[in-house]
Every structure is written in C-alpha cells, then in structure tokens.
C-alpha positions in Angstrom: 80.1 79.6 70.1 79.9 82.7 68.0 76.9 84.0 70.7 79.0 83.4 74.1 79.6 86.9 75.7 82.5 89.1 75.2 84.5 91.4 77.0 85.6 94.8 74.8 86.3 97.3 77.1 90.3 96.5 78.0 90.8 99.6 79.6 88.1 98.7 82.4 89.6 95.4 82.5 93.0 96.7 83.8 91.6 99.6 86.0 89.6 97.3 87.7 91.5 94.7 88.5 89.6 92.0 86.9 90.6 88.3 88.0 91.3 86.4 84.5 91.4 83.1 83.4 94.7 82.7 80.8 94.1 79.1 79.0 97.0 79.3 77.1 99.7 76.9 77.4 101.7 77.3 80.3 104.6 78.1 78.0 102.7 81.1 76.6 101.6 82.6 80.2 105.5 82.4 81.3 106.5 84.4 78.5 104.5 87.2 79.6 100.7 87.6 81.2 99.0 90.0 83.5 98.3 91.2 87.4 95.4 89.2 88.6 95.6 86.0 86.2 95.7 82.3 86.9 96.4 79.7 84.6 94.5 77.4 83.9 95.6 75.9 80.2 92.7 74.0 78.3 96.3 72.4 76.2 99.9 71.5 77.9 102.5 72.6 76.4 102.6 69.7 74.7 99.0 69.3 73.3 99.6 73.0 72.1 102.7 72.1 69.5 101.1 68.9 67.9 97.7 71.0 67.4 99.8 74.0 65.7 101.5 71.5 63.7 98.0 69.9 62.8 96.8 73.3 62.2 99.6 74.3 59.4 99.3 71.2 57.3 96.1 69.9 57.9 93.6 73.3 58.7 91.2 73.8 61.6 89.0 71.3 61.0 91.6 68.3 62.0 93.3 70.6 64.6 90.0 70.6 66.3 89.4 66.9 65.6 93.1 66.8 67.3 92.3 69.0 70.5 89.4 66.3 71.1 91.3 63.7 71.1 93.7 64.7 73.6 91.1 66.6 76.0 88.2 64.4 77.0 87.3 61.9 79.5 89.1 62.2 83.1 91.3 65.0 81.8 88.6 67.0 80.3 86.9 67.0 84.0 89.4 68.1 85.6 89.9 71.0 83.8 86.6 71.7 83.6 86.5 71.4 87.3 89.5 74.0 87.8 87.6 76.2 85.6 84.5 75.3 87.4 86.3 76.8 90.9 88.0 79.4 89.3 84.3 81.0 88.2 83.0 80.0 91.7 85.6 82.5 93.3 85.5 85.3 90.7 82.4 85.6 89.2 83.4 89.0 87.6 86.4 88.0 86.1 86.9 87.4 82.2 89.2 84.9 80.4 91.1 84.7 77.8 93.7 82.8 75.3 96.0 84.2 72.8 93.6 85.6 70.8 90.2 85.2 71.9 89.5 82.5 69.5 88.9 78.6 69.6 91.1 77.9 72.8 88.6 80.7 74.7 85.2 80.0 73.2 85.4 76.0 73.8 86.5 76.8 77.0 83.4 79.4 77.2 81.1 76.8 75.7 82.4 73.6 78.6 82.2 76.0 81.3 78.8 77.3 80.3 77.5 73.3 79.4 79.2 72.3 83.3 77.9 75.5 85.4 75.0 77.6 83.3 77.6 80.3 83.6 77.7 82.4 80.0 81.6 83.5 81.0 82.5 86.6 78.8 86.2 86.1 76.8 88.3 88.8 75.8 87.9 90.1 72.7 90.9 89.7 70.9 92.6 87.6 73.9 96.2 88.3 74.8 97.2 89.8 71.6 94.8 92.9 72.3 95.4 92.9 75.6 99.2 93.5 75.1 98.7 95.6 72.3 96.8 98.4 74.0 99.2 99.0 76.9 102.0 99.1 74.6 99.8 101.1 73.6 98.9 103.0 76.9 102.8 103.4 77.4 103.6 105.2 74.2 100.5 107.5 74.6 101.4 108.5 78.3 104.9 108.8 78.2 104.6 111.5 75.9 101.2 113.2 77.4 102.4 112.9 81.0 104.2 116.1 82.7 107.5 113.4 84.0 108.9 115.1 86.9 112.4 112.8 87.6 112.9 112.8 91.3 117.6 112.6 91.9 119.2 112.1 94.5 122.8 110.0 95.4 122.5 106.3 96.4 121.1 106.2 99.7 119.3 109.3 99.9 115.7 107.8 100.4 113.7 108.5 96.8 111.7 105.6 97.1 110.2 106.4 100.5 109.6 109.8 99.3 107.5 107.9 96.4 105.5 106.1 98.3 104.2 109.4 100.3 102.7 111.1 96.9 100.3 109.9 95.1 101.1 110.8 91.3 104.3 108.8 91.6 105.1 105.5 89.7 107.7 103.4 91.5 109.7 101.9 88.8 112.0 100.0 90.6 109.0 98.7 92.4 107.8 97.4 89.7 111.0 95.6 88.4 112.0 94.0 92.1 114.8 95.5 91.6 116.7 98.6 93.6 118.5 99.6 90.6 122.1 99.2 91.8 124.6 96.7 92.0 123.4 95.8 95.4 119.8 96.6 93.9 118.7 92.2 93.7 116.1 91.3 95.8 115.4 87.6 97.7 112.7 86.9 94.7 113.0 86.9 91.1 112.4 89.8 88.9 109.4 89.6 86.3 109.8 88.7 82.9 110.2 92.1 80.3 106.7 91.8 79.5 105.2 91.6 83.2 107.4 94.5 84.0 105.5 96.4 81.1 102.3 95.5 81.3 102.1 96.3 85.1 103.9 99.9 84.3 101.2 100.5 81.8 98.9 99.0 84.1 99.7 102.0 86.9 100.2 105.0 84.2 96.0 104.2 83.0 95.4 104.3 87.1 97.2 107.8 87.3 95.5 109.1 84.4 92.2 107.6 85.5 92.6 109.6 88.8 93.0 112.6 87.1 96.8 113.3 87.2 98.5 115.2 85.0 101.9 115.2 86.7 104.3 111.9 86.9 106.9 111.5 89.7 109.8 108.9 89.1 112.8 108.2 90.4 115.8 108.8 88.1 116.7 105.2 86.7 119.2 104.3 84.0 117.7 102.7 80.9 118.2 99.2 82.6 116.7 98.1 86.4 118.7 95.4 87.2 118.2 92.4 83.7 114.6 94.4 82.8 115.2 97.6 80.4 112.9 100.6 80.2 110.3 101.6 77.5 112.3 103.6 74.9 109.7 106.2 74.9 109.7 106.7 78.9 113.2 106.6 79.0 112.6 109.3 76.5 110.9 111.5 78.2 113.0 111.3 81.6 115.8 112.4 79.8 114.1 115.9 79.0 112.4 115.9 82.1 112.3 118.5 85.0 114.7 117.1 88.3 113.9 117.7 91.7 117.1 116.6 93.8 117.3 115.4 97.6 120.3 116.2 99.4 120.8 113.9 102.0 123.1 113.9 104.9 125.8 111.2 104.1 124.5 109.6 107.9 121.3 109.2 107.0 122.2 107.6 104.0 124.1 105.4 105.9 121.3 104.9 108.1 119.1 104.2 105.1 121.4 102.0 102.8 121.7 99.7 106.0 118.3 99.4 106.5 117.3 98.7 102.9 120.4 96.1 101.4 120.7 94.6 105.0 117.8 94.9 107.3 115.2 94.9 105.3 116.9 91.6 102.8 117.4 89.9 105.8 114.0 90.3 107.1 112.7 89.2 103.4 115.0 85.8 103.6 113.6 84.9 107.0 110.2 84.5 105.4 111.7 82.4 103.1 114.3 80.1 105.0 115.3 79.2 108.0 117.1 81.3 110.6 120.3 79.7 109.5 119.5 79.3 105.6 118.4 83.2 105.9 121.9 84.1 106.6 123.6 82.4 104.7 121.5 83.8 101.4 122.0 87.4 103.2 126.3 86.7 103.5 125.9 85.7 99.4 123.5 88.1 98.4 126.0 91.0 99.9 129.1 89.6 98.7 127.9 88.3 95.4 127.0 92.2 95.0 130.1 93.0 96.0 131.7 90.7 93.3 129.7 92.5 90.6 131.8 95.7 90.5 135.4 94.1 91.6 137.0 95.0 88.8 135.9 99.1 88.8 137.1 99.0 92.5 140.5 97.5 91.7 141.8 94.7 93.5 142.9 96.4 96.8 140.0 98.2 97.4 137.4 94.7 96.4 140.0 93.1 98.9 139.3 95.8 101.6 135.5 95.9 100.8 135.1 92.0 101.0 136.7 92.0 104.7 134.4 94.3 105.9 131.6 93.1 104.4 132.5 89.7 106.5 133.4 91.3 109.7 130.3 93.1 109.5 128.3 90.2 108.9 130.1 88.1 112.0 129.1 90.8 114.3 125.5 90.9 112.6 124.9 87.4 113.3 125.9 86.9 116.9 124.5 90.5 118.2 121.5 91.1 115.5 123.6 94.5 115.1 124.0 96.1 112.2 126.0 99.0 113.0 129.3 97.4 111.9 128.1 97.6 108.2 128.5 101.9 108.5 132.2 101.8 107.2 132.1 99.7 104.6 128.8 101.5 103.3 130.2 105.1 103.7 133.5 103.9 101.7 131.0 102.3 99.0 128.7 105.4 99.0 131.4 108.2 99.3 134.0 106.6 97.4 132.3 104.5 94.7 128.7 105.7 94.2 129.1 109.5 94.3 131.6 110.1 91.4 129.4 108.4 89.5 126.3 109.7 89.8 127.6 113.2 90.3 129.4 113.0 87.0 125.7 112.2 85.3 124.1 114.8 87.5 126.5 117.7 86.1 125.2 117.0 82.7 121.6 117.4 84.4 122.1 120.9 85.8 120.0 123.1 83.4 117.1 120.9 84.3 117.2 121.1 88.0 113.8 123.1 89.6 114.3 122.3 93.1 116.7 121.1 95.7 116.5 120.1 99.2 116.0 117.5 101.9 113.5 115.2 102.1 111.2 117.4 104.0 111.8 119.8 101.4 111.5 118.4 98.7 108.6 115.8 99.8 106.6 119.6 100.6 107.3 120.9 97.6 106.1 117.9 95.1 103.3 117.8 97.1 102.0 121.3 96.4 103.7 121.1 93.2 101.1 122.9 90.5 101.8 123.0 87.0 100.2 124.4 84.0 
C-alpha cells in the first residue's frame, strides 16, 4: 500500500478544480469537506465509532481485523462499485480520507485490484487539505490590497461585484445577503465549507495575478456563518469606495432581490402554491426578526403592509405594492444604522459615486 500514488501539490488541487473522492464517514464530510467532492464512505458512521474504539484499546492490527469484518462480501462490492463509477467519470480526480492513511490506501488498493486504476490519495487527506487554506486565508488577508466596497441597503454592491474581476463575493459564498431579510430559499454552508471555498477563491485571485481585493462591506457575521478574524481584520483598515444610490433605485433593487428574485428561487423548488406560501413566511419571518428594534407600532404597521403587498402580488404577479413598505424599512430602519457605522469610516473613504461611477473607477483602479 505504501507504493500507491500520491497527490502533494494541494494548491493545484484547489485551483483546478479536481473532483475528489472523501471516504470518510458521512458524519465527518458533514462537518466540513470541499467544492467538487462526493462521498463515498468506505465506513458508516457506525462502522467508523466501533473501529476507533477498537483502535484505542486494542491497536491497528484488530482495528483492521475489525474494518474486515464489517466490509466484505455484498457490501464490500457495492462500494467498490460506487468507487468503481466514480473513477469512470473523473479520471483526474484524487481521493482522500481524514488523513491520507488506512481508510484511503485500502480504498486505493480495492479500487486498483477492481479496475487496474493506481488512483492517487492525498497526501495527508483532509487534515492537510484544511490546514493549508487556513492557511491560504491568513497569508492573503494580510498580503492582499482589500479595497471594501459601502453603500446603504439596497444600493446594488453585489451587482457591481460580479462586473469586476478581482472581487470576492462574500455573501455569495455564505448564501446569505447579510441582512435581516438576507436568508435565502436553501441552507447556508456549514463554517468550514464557507471557509474553505473563500480560501478556495483568494488562491484563484492570486493565481490570476491580482494584487487588489474588492469586497463588499460585511459585519463580522453573514447571516449564522462568521468571518475569518484576520479578513475581518483587514476590512476594518481598509480603503472604502461608497455608492450613492438614489433611494428609487434602491427600491427598485431591494424588490427585485428579497421578492422577485426569492420568489423565482421557491418556484424551482415548490409548487406554484407551496412557492408562495414559503415567500409570505420567508418575508414576514424576516420581518419578525427585528420587531422589537421597530417597536410595536411600527412591526404592527410593517407586518400589514407586508400582507397587503403580498395579496396584490399574488393575484396580479405585481410587485409594485411592496415600494412603501421597503422605502419605510430602508429610509427609516436601515439608514441610521448604517450611516451611524459609516461616520466612523470617513477618514478611509477614496471615492464616492453612483454605480457607474464608482463601477469606472474600480475598474481602472491602479495601485502601487
């Protein structure tokens, strides 16, 4: 087993998108894994524990014996055969297990015995893996130039974003929009996803060549996922460009995004009628999560709204009715907020304008 092939360089790993095998135990890969990985455990959860336990008082030798035991006949072919496909469709991918030990080579040695195929395991498995783009986080937070893009709710940051390419969309990354009205139709990723895919995209920026990072100003926390202390860090010292947006076409922009655009997410995931009903809770639910810094008469106020504007969505597909609530939210709840953190930001203000503006000038942005 010592002679199967390995795979050392993790950086090309993650910059090419390798497909990889995880055979850990499924309650390792939902802890955390990585873009482009399929499970396919050579031990259940199960089968894991009693073999650990083995392992402790016993040593390898019976925890092997163990692992034997409980993989082999009908059960060892039909993993064999999962990893038989999996190879099929990605011959250039690598696998791995926690630490690129037993769990990986026997897998190595049953997939090379089953298909001729010498399939190269990470060296070091998960546990490297992880460990370098911790890593890769704590080096490029501090040797990237972090320009923070601000702007009030509404104002359009990510789309601006998306147009440049030295930008990392954090909120993209965490499926979340950041506010209270921030949830999206699908679950968030665990903490560790979230952070291996952000260091995931810093290594592609720097493997592009780019010096300069563009992100949107975030708190420390994106909906239930937190921040990397160091890049948190470093957006607190960084340069600010801010968009000043038209309240209308933040209006215009806020409806699109926590009603058009959620609605158009549920449909692919209910039914017409289920669809609605997950867009009526998903609004008010948000709502419910800042009732008490609105005070009662204004939640009360807010929450009618919300439902008349929702009635007249439904039966006319219009979602004009939602401007009044959303310009009393933005104007009346959102702004003080965020313009009471932005006056503490002033000294590190470069550039203002409108989107246009200030989409022109990160563009041709050059800094030494």
């Amino acid at each position: 087993m010592k002679d199967q092939p390995q795979c050392n360089s993790l950086l090309d790993l993650f910059l090419q998108d390798t497909p990889l095998l995880d055979v850990r135990a499924p309650v390792e890969y939902e802890k955390g894994a990585f873009p482009h990985t399929t499970n396919i455990a050579i031990l259940n959860n199960k089968e894991r524990e009693a073999i650990g336990i083995c392992y402790k008082q016993q040593g390898q030798e019976e925890a092997i014996k163990l692992g034997e035991s409980f993989v082999q006949g009908e059960l060892k072919a039909q993993r064999i055969a999962h990893w038989k496909a999996f190879v099929k469709q990605h011959p250039q991918g690598v696998l791995y297990c926690f630490r690129g030990g037993l769990r990986s080579q026997i897998t190595q040695q049953w997939i090379k015995e089953h298909t001729g195929i010498a399939y190269p395991r990470v060296a070091g498995g998960y546990k490297a893996m992880r460990h370098f783009l911790i890593e890769a986080i704590e080096r490029l937070s501090q040797s990237f130039d972090i320009i923070v893009l601000g702007g009030r709710t509404g104002s359009g940051k990510t789309r601006v974003l998306k147009q440049l390419d030295n930008s990392l969309d954090l909120e993209g990354l965490a499926n979340h929009r950041g506010s209270a009205f921030g949830a999206t139709p699908t679950p968030q990723p665990s903490q560790i996803d979230f952070e291996n895919q952000l260091a995931i995209e810093m290594l592609k920026q720097e493997a592009r060549g780019k010096t300069t990072l563009i992100v949107e100003d975030e708190g420390r926390n994106i909906g239930s996922l937190h921040l990397p202390v160091v890049l948190y860090q470093a957006m607190q010292h960084a340069d600010i460009v801010l968009m000043e947006v038209a309240d209308e076409e933040r209006i215009e922009v806020t409806i699109c995004e926590y009603v058009e655009d959620v609605h158009k997410k549920m449909l692919t995931l209910y039914s017409p009628a289920e669809a609605f009903e997950q867009l009526q809770d998903y609004l008010l639910g948000s709502l419910r999560k800042i009732q008490k810094r609105l005070g009662s008469a204004r939640y009360n106020v807010f929450h009618q709204q919300i439902r008349d504007a929702l009635a007249h969505y439904k039966t006319t597909a219009d979602s004009g009715k939602f401007s009044t609530v959303f310009y009393a939210l933005l104007t009346d709840y959102y702004d003080p907020m965020y313009d009471y953190q932005l006056n503490k930001k002033q000294s590190r203000i470069i550039h203002k304008g409108s989107s246009k503006k200030v989409l022109d000038y990160l563009q041709n942005l050059k800094r030494t």
